[in-house]
PQR file with spaces between the fields and no chain letter, atoms N, CA, C, O and H, PARSE charges and radii, in Angstrom:
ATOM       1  N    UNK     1     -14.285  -12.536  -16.373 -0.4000 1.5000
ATOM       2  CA   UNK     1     -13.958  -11.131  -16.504 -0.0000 2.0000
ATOM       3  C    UNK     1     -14.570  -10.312  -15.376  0.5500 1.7000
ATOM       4  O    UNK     1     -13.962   -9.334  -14.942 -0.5500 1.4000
ATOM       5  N    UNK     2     -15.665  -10.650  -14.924 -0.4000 1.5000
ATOM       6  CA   UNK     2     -16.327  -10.215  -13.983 -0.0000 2.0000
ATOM       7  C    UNK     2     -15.860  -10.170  -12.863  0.5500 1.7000
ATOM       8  O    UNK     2     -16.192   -9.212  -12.166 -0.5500 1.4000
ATOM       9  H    UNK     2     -16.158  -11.445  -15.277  0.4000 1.0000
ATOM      10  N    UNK     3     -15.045  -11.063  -12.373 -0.4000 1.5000
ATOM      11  CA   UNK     3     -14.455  -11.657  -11.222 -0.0000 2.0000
ATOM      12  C    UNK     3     -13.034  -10.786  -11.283  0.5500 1.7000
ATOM      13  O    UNK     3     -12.557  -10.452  -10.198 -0.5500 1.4000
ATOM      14  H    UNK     3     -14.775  -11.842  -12.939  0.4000 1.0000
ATOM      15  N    UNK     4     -12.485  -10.485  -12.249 -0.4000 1.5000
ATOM      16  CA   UNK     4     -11.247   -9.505  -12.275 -0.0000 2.0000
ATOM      17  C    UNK     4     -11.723   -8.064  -11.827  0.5500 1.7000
ATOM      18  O    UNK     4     -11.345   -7.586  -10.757 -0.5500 1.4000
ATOM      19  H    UNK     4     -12.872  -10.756  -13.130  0.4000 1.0000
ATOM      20  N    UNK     5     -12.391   -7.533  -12.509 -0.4000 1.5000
ATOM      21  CA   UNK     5     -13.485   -6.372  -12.524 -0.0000 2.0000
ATOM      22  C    UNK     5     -13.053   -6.320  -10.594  0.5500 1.7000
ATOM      23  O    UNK     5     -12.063   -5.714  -10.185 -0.5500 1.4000
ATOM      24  H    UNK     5     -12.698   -7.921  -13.379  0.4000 1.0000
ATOM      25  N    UNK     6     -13.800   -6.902   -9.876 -0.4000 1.5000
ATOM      26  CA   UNK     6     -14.657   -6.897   -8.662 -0.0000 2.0000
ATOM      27  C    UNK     6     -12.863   -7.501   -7.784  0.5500 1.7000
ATOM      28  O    UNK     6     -12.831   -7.459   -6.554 -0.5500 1.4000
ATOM      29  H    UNK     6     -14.605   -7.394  -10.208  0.4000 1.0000
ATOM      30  N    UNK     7     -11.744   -7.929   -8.454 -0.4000 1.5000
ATOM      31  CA   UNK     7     -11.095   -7.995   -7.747 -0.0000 2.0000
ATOM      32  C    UNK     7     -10.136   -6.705   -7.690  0.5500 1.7000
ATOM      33  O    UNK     7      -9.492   -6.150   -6.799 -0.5500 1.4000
ATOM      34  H    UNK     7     -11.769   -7.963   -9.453  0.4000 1.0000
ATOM      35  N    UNK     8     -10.340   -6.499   -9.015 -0.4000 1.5000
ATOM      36  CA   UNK     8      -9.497   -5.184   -9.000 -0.0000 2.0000
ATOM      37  C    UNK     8      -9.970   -3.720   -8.569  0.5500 1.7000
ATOM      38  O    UNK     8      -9.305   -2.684   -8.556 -0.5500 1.4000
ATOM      39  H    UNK     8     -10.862   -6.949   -9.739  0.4000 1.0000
ATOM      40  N    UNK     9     -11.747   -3.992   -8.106 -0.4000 1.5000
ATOM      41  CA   UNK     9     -11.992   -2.854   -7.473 -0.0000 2.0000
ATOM      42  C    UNK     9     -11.932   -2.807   -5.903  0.5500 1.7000
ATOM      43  O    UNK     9     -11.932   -1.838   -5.143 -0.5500 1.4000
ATOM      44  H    UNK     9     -12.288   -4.833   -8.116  0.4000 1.0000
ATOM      45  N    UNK    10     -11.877   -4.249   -5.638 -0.4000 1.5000
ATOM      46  CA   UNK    10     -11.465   -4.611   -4.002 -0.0000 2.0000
ATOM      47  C    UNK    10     -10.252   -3.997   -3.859  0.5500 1.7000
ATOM      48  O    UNK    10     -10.131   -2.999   -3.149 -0.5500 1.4000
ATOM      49  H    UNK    10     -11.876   -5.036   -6.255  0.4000 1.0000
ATOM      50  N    UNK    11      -9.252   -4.534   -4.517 -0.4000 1.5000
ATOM      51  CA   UNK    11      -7.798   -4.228   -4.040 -0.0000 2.0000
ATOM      52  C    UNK    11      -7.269   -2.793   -4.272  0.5500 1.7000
ATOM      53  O    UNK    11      -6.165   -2.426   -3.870 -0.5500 1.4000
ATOM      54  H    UNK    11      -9.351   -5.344   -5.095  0.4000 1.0000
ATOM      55  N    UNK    12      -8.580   -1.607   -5.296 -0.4000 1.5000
ATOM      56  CA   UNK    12      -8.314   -0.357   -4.889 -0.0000 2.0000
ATOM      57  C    UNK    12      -8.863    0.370   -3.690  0.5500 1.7000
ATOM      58  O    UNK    12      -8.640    1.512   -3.289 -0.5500 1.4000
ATOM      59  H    UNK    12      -9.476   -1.904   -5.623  0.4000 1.0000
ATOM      60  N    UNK    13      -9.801   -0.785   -3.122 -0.4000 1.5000
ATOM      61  CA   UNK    13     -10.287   -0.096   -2.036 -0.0000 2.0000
ATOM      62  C    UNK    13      -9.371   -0.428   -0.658  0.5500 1.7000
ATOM      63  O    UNK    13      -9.195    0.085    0.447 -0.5500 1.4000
ATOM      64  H    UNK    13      -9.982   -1.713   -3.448  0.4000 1.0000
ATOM      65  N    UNK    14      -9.039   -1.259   -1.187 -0.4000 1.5000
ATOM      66  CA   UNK    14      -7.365   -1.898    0.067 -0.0000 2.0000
ATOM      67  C    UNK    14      -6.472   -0.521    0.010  0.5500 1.7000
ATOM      68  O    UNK    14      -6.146    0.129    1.003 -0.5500 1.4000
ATOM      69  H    UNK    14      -9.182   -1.676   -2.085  0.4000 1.0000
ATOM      70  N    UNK    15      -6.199   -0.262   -1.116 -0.4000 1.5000
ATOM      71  CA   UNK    15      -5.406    0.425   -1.510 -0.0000 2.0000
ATOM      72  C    UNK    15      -5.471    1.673   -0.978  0.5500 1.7000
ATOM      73  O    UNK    15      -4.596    2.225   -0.311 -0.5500 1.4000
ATOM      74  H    UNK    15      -6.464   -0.790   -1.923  0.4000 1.0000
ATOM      75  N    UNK    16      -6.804    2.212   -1.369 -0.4000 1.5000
ATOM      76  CA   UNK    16      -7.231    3.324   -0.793 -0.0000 2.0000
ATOM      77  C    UNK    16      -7.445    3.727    1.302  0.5500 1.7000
ATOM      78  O    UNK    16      -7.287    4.767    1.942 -0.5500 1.4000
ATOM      79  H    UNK    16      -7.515    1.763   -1.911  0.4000 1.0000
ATOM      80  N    UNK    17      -7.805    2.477    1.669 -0.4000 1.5000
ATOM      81  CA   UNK    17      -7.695    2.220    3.058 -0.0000 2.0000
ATOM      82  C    UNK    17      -6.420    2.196    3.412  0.5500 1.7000
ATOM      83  O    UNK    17      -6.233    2.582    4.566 -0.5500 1.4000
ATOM      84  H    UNK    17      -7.933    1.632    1.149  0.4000 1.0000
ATOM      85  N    UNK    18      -5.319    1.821    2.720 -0.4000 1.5000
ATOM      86  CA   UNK    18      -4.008    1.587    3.768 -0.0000 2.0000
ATOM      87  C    UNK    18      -3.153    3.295    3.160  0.5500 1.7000
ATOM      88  O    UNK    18      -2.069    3.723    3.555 -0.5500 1.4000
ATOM      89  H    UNK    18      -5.472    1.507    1.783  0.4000 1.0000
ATOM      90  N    UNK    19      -3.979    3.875    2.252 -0.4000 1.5000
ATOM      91  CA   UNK    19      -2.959    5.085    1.905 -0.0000 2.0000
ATOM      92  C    UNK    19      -3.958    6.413    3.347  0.5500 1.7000
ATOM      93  O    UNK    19      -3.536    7.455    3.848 -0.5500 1.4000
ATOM      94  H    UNK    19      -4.860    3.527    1.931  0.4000 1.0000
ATOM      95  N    UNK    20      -4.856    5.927    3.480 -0.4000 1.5000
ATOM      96  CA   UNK    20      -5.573    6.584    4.507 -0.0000 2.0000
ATOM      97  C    UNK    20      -4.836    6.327    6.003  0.5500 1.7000
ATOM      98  O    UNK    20      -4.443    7.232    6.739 -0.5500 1.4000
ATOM      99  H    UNK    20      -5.198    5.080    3.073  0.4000 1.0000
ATOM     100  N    UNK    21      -4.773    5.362    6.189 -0.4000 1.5000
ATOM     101  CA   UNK    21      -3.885    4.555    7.135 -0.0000 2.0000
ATOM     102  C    UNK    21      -2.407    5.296    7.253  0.5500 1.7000
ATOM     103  O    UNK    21      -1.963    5.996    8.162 -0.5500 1.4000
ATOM     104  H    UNK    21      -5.093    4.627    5.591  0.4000 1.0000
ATOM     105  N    UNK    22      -1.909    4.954    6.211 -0.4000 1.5000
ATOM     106  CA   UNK    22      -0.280    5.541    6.602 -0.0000 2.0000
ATOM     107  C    UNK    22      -0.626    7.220    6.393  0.5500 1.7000
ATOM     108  O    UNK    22       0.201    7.843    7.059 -0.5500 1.4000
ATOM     109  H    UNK    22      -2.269    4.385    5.472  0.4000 1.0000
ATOM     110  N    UNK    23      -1.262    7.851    5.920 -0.4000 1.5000
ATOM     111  CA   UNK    23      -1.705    9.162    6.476 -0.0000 2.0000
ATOM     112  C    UNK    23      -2.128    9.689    7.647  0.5500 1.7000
ATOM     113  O    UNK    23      -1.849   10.857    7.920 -0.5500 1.4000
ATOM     114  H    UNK    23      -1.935    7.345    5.379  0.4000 1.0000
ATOM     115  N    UNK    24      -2.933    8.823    8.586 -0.4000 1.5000
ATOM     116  CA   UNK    24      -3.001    9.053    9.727 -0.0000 2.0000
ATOM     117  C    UNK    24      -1.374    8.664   10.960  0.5500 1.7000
ATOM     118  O    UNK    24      -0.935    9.263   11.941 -0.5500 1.4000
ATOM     119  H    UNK    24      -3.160    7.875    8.364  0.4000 1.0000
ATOM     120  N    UNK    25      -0.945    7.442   10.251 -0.4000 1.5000
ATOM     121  CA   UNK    25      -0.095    6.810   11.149 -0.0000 2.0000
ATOM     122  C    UNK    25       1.030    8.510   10.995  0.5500 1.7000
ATOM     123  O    UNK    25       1.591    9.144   11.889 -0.5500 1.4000
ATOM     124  H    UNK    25      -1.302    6.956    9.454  0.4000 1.0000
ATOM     125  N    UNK    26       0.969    8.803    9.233 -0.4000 1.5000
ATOM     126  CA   UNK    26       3.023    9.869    9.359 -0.0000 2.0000
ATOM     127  C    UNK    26       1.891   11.235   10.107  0.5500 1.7000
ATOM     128  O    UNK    26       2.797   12.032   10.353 -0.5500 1.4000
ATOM     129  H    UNK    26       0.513    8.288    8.507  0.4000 1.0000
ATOM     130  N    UNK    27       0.934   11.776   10.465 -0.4000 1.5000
ATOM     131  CA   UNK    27       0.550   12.737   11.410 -0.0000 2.0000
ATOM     132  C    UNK    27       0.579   12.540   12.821  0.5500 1.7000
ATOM     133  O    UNK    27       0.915   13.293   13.735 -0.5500 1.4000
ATOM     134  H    UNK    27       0.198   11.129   10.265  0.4000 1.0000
ATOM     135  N    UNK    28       0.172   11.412   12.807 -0.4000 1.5000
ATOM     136  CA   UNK    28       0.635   10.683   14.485 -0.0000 2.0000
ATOM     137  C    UNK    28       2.177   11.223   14.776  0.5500 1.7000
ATOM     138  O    UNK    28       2.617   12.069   15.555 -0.5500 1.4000
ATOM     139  H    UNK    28      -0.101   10.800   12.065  0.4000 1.0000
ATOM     140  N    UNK    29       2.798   10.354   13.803 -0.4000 1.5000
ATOM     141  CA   UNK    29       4.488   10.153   14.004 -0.0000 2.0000
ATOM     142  C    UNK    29       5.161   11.992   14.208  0.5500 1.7000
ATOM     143  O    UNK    29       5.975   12.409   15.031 -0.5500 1.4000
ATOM     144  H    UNK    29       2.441    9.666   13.170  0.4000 1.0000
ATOM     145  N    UNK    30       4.495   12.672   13.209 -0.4000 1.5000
ATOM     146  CA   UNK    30       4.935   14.306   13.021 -0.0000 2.0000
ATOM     147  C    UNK    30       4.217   14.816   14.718  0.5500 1.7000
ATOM     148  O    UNK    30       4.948   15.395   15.522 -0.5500 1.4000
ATOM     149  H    UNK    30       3.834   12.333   12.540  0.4000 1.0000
ATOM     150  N    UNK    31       2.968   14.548   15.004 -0.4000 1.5000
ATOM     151  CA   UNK    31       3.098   15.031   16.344 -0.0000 2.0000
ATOM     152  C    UNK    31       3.528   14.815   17.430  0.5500 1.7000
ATOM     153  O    UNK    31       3.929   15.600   18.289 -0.5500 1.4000
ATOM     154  H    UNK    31       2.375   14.078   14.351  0.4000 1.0000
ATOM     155  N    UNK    32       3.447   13.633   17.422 -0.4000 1.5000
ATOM     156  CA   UNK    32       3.890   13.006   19.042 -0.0000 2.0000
ATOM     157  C    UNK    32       5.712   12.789   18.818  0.5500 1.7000
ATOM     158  O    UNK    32       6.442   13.105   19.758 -0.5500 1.4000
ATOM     159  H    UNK    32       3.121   12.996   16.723  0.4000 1.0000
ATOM     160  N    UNK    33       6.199   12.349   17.780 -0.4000 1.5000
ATOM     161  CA   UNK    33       7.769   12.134   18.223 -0.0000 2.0000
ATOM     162  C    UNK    33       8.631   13.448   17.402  0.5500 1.7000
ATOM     163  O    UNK    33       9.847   13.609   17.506 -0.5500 1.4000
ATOM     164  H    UNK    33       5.606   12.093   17.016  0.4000 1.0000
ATOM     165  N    UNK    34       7.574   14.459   16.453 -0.4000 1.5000
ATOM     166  CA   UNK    34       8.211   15.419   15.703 -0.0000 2.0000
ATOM     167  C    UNK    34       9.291   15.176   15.187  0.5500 1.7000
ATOM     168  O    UNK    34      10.264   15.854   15.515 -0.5500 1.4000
ATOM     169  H    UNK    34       6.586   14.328   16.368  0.4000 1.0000
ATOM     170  N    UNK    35       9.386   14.362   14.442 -0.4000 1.5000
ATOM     171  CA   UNK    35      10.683   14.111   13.121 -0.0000 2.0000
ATOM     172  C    UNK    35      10.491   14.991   11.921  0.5500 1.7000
ATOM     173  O    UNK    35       9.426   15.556   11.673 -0.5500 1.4000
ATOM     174  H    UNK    35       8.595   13.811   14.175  0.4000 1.0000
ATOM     175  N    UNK    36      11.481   15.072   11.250 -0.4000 1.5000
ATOM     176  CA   UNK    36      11.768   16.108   10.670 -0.0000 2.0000
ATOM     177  C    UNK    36      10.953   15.708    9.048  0.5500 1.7000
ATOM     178  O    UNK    36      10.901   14.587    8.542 -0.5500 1.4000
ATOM     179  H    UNK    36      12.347   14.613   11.451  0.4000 1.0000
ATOM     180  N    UNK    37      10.529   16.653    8.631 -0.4000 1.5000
ATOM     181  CA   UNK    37       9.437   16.571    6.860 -0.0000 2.0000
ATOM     182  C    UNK    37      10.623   15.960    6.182  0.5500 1.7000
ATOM     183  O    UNK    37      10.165   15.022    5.530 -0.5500 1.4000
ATOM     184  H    UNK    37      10.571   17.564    9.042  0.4000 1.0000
ATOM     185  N    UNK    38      11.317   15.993    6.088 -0.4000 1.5000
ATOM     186  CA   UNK    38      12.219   14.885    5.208 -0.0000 2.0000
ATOM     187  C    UNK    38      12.528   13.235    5.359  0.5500 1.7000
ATOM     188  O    UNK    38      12.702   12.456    4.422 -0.5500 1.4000
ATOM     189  H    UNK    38      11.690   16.756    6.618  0.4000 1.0000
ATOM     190  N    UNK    39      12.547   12.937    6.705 -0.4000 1.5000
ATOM     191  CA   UNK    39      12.274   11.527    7.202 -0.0000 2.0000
ATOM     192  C    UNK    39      10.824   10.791    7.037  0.5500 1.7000
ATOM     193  O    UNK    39      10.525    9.623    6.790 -0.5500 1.4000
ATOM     194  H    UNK    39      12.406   13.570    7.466  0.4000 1.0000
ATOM     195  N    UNK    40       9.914   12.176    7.320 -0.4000 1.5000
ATOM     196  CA   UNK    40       8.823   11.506    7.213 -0.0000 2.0000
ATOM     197  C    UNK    40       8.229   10.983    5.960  0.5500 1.7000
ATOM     198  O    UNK    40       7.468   10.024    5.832 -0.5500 1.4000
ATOM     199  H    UNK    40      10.157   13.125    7.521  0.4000 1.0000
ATOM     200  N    UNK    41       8.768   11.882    4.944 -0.4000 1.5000
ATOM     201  CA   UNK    41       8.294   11.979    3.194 -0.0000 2.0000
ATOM     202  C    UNK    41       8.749   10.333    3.159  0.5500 1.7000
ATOM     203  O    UNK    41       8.010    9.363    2.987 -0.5500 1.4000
ATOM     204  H    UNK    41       9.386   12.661    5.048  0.4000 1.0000
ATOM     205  N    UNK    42      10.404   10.359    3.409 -0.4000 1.5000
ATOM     206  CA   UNK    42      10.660    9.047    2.976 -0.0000 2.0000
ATOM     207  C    UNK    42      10.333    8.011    3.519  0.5500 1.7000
ATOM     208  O    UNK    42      10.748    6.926    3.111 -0.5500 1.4000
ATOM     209  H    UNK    42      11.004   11.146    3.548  0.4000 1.0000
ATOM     210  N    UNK    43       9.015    8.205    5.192 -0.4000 1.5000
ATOM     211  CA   UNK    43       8.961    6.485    6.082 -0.0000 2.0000
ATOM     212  C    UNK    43       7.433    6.404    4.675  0.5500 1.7000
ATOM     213  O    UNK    43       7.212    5.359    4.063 -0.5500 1.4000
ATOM     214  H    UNK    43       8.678    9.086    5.523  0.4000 1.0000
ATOM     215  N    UNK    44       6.693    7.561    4.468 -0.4000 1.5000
ATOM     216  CA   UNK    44       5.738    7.833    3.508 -0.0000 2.0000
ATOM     217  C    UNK    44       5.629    6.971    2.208  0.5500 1.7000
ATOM     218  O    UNK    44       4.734    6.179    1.913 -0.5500 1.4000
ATOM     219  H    UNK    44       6.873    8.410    4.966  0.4000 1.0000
ATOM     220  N    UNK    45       6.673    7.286    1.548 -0.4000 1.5000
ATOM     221  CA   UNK    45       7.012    6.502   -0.080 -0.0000 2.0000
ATOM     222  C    UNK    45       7.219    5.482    0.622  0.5500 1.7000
ATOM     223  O    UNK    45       6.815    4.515   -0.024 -0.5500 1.4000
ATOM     224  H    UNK    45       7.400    7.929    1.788  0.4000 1.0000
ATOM     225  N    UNK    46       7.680    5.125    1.720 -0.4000 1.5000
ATOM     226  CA   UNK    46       8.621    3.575    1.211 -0.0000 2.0000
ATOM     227  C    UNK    46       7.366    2.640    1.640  0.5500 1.7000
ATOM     228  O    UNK    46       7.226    1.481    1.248 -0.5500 1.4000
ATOM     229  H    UNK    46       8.009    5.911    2.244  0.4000 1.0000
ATOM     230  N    UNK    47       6.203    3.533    2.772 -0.4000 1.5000
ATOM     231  CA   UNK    47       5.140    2.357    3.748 -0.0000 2.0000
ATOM     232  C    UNK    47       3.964    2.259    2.107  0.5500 1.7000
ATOM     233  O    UNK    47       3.175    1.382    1.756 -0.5500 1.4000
ATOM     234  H    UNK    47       6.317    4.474    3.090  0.4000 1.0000
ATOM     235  N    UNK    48       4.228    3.148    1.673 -0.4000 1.5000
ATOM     236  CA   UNK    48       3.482    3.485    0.099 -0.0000 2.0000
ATOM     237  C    UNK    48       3.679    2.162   -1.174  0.5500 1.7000
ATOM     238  O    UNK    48       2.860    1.604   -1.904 -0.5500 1.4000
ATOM     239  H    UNK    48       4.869    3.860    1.958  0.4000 1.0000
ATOM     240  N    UNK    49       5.227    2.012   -0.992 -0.4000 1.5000
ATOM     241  CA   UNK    49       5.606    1.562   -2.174 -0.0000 2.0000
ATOM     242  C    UNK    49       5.684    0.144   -1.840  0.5500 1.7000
ATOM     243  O    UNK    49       5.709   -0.714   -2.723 -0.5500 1.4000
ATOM     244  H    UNK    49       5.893    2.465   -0.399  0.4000 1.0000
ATOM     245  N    UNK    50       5.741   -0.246   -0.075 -0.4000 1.5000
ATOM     246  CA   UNK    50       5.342   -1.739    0.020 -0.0000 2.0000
ATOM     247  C    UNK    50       4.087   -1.958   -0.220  0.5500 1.7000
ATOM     248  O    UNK    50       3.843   -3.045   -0.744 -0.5500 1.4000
ATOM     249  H    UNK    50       5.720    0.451    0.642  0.4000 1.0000
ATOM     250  N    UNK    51       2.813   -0.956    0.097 -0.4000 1.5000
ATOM     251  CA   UNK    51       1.707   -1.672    0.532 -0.0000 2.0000
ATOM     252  C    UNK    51       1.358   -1.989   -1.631  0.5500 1.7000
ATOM     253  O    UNK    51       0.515   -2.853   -1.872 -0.5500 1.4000
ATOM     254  H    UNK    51       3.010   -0.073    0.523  0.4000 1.0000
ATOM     255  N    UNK    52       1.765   -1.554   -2.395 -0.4000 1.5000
ATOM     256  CA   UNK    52       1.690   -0.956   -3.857 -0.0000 2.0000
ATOM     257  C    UNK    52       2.286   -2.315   -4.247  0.5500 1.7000
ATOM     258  O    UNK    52       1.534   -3.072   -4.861 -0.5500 1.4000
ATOM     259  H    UNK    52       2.450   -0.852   -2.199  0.4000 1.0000
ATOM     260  N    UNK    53       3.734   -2.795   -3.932 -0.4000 1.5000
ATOM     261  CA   UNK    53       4.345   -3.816   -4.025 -0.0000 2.0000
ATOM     262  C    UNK    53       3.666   -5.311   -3.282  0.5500 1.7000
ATOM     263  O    UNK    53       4.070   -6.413   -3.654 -0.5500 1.4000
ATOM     264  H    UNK    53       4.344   -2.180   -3.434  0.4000 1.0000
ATOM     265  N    UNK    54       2.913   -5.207   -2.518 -0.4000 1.5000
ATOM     266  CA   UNK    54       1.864   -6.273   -1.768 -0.0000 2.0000
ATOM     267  C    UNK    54       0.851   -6.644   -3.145  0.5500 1.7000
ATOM     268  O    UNK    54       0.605   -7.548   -3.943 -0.5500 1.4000
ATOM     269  H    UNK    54       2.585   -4.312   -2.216  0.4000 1.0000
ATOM     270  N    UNK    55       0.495   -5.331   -2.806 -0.4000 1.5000
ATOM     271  CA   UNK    55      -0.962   -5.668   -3.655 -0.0000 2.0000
ATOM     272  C    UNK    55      -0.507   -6.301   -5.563  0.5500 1.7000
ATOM     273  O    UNK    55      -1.118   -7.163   -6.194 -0.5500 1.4000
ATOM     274  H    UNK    55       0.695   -4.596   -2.157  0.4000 1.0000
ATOM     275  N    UNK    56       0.309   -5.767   -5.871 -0.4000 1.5000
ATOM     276  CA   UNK    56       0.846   -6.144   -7.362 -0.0000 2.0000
ATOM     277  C    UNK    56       0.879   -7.773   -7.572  0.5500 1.7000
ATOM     278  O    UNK    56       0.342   -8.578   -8.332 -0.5500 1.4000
ATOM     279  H    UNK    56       0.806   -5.067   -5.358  0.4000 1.0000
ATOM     280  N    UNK    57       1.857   -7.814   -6.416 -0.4000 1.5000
ATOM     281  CA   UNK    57       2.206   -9.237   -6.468 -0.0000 2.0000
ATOM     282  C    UNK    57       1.285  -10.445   -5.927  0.5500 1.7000
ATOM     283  O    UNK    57       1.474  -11.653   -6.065 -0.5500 1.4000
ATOM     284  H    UNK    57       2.294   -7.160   -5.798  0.4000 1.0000
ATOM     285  N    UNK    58       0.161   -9.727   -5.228 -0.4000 1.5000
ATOM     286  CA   UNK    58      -0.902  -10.253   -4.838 -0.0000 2.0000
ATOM     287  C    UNK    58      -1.792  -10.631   -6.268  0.5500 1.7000
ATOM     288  O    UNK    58      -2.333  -11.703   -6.540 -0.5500 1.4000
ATOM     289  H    UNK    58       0.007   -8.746   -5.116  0.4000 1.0000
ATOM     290  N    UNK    59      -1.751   -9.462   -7.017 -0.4000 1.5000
ATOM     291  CA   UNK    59      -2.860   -9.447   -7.965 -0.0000 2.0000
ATOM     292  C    UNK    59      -1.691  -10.633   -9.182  0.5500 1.7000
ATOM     293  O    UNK    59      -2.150  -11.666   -9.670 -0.5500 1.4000
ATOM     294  H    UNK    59      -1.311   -8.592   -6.796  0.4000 1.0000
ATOM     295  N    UNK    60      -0.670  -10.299   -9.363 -0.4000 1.5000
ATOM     296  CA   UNK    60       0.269  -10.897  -10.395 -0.0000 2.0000
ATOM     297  C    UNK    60      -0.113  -12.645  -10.044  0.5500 1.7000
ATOM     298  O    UNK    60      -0.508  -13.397  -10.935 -0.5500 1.4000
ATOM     299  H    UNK    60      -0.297   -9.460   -8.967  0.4000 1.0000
ATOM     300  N    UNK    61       0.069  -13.050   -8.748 -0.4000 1.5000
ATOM     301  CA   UNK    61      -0.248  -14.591   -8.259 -0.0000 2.0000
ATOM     302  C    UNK    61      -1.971  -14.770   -8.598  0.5500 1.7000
ATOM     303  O    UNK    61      -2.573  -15.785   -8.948 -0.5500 1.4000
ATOM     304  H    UNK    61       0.390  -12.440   -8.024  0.4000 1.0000
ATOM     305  N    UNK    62      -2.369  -13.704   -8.407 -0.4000 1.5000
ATOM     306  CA   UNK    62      -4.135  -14.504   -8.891 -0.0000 2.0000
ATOM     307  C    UNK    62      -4.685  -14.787  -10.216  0.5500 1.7000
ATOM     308  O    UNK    62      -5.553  -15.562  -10.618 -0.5500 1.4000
ATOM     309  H    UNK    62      -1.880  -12.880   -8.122  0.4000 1.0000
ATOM     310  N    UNK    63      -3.572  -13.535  -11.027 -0.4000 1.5000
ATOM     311  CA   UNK    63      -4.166  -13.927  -12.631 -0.0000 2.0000
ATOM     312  C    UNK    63      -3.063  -14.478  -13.398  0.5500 1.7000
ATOM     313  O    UNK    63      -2.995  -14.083  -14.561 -0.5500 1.4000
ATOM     314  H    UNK    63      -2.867  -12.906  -10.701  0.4000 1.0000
ATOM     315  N    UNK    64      -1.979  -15.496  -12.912 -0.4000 1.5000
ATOM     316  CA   UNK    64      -1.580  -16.183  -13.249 -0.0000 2.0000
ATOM     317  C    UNK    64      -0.799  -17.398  -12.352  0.5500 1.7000
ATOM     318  O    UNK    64       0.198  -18.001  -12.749 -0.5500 1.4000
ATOM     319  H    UNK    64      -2.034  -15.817  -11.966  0.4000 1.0000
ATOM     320  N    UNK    65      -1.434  -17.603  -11.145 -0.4000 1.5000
ATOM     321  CA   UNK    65      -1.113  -18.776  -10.695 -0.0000 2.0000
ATOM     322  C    UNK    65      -0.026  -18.966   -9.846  0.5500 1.7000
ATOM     323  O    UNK    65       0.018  -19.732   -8.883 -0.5500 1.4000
ATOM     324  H    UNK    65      -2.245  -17.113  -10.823  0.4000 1.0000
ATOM     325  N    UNK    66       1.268  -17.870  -10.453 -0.4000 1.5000
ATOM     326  CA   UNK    66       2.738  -18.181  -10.501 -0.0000 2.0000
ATOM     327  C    UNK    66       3.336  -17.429   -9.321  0.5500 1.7000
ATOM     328  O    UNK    66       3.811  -16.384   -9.768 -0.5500 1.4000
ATOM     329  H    UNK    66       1.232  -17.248  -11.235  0.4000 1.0000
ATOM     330  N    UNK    67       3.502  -17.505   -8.122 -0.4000 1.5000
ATOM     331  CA   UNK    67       4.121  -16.733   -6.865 -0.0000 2.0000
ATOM     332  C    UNK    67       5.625  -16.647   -7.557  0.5500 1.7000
ATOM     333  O    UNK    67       6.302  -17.430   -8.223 -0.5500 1.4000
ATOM     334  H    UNK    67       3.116  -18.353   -7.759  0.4000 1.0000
ATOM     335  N    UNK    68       5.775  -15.506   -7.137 -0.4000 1.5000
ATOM     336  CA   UNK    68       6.962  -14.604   -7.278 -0.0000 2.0000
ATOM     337  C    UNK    68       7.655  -14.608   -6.105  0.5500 1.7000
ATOM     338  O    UNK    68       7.156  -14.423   -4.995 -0.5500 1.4000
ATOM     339  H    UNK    68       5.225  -14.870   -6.596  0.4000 1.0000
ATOM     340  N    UNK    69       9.112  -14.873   -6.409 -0.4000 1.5000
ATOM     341  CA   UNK    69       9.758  -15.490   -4.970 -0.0000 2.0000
ATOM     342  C    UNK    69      11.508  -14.526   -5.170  0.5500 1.7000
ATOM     343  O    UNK    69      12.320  -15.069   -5.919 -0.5500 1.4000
ATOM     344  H    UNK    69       9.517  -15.023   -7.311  0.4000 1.0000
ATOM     345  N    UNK    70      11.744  -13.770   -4.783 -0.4000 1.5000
ATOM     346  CA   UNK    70      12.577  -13.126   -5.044 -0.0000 2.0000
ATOM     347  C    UNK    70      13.771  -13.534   -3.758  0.5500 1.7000
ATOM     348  O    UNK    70      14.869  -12.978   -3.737 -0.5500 1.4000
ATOM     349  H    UNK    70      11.084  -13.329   -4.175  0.4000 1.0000
């Protein structure tokens, strides 16, 4: 149980590092190539909803063994 605990506070700190990450990367992207707040919202959710979709299926294969193969 302990070992879940300490994995699941790792992978919010992943979590928390790569939502910091694609925050710096869509301010980069808004200054230097100025795309429009609607493109950016959506490069936002989607770099969001892979790194969210990584980590799930990361955590889904450790506490049960079973890789997910779509």
């Amino acid at each position: 149980m302990a070992n879940q605990n300490i994995m699941v506070n790792n992978l919010s700190i992943v979590r928390n590092i790569a939502y910091k990450r694609i925050k710096d990367m869509s301010k980069d992207v808004k200054e230097i190539v100025q795309v429009e707040d609607d493109l950016l919202k959506r490069i936002d959710i989607n770099m969001k909803n892979a790194i969210n979709k990584i980590i799930n299926d990361y955590k889904c294969e450790r506490l049960t063994g079973v890789v997910k193969i779509k």
